[in-house]
C-alpha positions in Angstrom: 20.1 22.7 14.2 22.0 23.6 17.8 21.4 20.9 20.0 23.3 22.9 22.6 20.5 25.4 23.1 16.9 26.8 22.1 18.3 28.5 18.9 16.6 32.0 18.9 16.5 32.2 15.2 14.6 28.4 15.2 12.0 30.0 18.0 11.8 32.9 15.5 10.7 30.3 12.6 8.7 28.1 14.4 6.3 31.5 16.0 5.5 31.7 12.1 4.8 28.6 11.9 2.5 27.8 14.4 1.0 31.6 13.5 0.4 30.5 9.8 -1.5 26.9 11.0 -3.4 28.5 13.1 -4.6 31.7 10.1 -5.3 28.4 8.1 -6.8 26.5 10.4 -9.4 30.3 11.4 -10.0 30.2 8.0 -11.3 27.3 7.6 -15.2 26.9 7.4 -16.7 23.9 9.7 -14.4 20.8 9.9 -16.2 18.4 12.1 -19.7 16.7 10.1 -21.9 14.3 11.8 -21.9 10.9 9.9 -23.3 7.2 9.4 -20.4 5.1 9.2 -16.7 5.8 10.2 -14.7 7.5 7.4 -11.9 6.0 5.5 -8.8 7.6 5.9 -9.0 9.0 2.2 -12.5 10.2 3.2 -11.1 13.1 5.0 -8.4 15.7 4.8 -6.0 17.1 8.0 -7.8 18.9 9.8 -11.2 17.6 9.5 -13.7 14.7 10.8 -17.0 13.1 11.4 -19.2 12.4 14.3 -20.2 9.3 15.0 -22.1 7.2 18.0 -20.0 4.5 18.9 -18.7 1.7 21.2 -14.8 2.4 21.9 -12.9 -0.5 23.5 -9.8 -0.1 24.6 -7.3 -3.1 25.4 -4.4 -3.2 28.0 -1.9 -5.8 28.8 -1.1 -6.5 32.2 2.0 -5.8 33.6 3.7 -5.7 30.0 6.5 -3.7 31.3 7.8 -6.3 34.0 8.3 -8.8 31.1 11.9 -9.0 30.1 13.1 -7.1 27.4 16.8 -6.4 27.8 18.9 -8.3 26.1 18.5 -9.0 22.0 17.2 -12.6 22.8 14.7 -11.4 25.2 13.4 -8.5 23.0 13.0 -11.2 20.1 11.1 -13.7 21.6 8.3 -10.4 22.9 8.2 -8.9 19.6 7.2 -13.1 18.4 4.8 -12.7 21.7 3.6 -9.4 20.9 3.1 -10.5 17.2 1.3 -13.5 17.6 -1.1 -11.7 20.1 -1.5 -8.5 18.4 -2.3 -10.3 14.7 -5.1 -12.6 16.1 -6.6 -9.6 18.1 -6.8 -7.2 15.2 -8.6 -9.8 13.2 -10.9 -10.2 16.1 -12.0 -7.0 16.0 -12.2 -6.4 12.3 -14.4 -9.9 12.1 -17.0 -8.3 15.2 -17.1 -5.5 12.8 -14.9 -3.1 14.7 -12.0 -0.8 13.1 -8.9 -0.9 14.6 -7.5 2.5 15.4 -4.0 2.1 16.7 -1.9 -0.2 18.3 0.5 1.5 21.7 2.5 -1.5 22.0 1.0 -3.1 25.1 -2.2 -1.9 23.7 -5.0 -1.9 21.3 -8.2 0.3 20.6 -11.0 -0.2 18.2 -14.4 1.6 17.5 -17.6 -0.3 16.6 -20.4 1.7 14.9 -23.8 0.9 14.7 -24.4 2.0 11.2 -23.0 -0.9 9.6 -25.5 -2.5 7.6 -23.6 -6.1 6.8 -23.1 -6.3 10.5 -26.1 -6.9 12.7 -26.7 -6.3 16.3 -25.8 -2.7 17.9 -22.3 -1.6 18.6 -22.1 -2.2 22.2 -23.2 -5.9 21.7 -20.1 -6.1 19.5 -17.8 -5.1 21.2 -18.8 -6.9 24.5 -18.9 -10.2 22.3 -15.3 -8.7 21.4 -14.0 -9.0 24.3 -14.9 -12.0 25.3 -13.6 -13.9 22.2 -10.3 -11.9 22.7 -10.4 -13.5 26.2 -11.1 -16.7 25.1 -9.0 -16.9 22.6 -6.2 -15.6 24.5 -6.6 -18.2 27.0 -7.6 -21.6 25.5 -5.0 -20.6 21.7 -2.3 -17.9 22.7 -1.7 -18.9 26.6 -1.2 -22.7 25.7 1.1 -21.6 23.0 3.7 -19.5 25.3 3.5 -22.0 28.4 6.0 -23.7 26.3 8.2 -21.0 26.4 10.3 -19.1 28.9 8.3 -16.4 29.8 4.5 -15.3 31.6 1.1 -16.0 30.1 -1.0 -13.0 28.8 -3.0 -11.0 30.7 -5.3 -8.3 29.3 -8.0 -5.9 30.3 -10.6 -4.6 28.6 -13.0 -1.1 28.7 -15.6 -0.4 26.4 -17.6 3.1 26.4 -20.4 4.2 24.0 -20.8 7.7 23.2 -20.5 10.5 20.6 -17.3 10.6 19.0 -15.7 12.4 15.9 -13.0 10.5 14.1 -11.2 12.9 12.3 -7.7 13.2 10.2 -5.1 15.1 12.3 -1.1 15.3 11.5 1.4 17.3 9.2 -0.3 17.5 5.3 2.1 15.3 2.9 4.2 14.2 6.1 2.5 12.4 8.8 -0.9 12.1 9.5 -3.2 10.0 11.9 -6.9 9.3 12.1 -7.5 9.4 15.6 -11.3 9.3 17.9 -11.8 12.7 19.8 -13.8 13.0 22.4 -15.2 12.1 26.1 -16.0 8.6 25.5 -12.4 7.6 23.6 -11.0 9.2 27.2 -12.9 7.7 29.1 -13.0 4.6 27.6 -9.1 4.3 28.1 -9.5 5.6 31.8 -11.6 3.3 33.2 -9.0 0.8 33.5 -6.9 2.3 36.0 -6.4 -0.2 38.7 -8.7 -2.7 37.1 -7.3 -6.3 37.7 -6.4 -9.2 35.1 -8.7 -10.2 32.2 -11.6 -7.8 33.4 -14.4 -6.1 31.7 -15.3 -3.1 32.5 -18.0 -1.2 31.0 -19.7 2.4 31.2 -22.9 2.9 32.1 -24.0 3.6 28.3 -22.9 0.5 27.3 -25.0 -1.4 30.2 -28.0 0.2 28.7 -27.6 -1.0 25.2 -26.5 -4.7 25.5 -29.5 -7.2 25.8 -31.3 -7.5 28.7 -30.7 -10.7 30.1 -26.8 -10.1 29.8 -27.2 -7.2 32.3 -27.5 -9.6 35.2 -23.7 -10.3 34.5 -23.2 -6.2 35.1 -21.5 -5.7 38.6 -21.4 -2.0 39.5 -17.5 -1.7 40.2 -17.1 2.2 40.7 -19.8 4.7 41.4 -17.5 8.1 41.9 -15.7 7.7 38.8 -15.0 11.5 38.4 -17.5 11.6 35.5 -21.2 13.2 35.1 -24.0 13.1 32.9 -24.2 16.2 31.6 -28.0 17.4 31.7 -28.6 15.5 34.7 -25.4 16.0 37.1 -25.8 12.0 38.0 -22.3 10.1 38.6 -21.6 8.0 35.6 -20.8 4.8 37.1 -18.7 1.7 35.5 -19.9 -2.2 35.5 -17.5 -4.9 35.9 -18.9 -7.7 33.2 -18.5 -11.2 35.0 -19.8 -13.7 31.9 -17.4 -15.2 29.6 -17.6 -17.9 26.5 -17.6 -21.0 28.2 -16.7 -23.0 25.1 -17.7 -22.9 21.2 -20.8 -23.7 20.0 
């Protein structure tokens, strides 16, 4: 490999590459199935998935990358941070009945279907209830935790959209690959936070419409001309700031 230059004779190679992925990907016969439940990764090979309704929330730390992380001593105690935070949220959402698809670093997203029998109440409930445990939790076990140490509190924000979405298997065969949620509501779902202030909920309009009733007195509209649109209908899809939280256990 020349690092000094685009080496013509690697261009040359990787043109036949990428023309021999995309002759197998043509050839292939339809790779995207709708489904019940959200596959395993061994359910599916590269290149394929499954389409599913669910509720996709997606976590974001507040100002994560104002937190100091130069030195070795400061990059130890976040990773311990980051750790302890990250570990207790994943178990949240596994125990709501969500999968966890990734974590960014300073993030988290998780997919909650509404096919799962041993879990009751519809996906959107879940994941709203989510959230507000992860907030709870955050602030009355994690928070108390690092005010004895030198650095900030946690802050976190959360969105949560409901919508088709295929979960499918992409990545290199035998190398690398990476079940990932494709789709509208995954993107918007991780969109809606921009600019949204500490430890708010936001949710999409879809969501709104499938949580119980009563709990949609706690639905603030926050943005009307989000940039998105119903399809069939041309309407503005709007986004809810979610004002209730756990007040204590019960």
């Amino acid at each position: 490999m020349n690092y000094d230059k685009l080496d013509a004779e690697y261009w040359k190679a990787q043109i036949e590459r990428i023309s021999e992925i995309r002759g197998k990907i043509a050839s292939r016969k339809q790779v995207v199935f709708d489904g019940l439940v959200v596959p395993e990764e061994a359910d599916l090979t590269i290149g394929t998935g499954r389409r599913l309704s669910l509720a996709i929330m997606f976590i974001d730390l507040c100002r994560s990358s104002s937190r100091p992380a130069e030195v070795l001593g400061e990059q130890d105690l976040l990773v311990r941070i980051y750790d302890l935070y990250f570990t207790e949220m994943i178990r949240i959402a596994e125990e709501y009945g969500g999968t966890v698809e990734k974590n960014t670093g300073d993030g988290l997203m998780a997919y909650y279907e509404d096919e799962e029998v041993e879990v009751p109440d519809n996906c959107c409930k879940r994941a709203l209830t989510c959230a507000m445990t992860m907030m709870y939790t955050t602030a009355n076990a994690i928070n108390p935790i690092l005010q004895a140490t030198p650095t900030d509190i946690i802050h976190f924000r959360v969105g949560i959209d409901y919508g088709h979405t295929t979960i499918a298997q992409l990545g290199a065969a035998k190398r690398f690959g990476n079940r990932v949620a494709v789709g509208n509501t995954p993107n918007v779902a991780s969109k809606m936070l921009d600019g949204v202030g500490d430890d708010q909920i936001i949710l999409g309009e879809n969501v709104v419409n499938r949580i119980p009733v009563g709990w949609r007195q706690w639905c603030e509209l926050y943005k009307s001309d989000t940039g998105y649109t119903y399809t069939y209908s041309g309407k503005p899809y709007r986004f809810f700031r979610y004002n209730s939280r756990w007040s204590r256990p019960l």
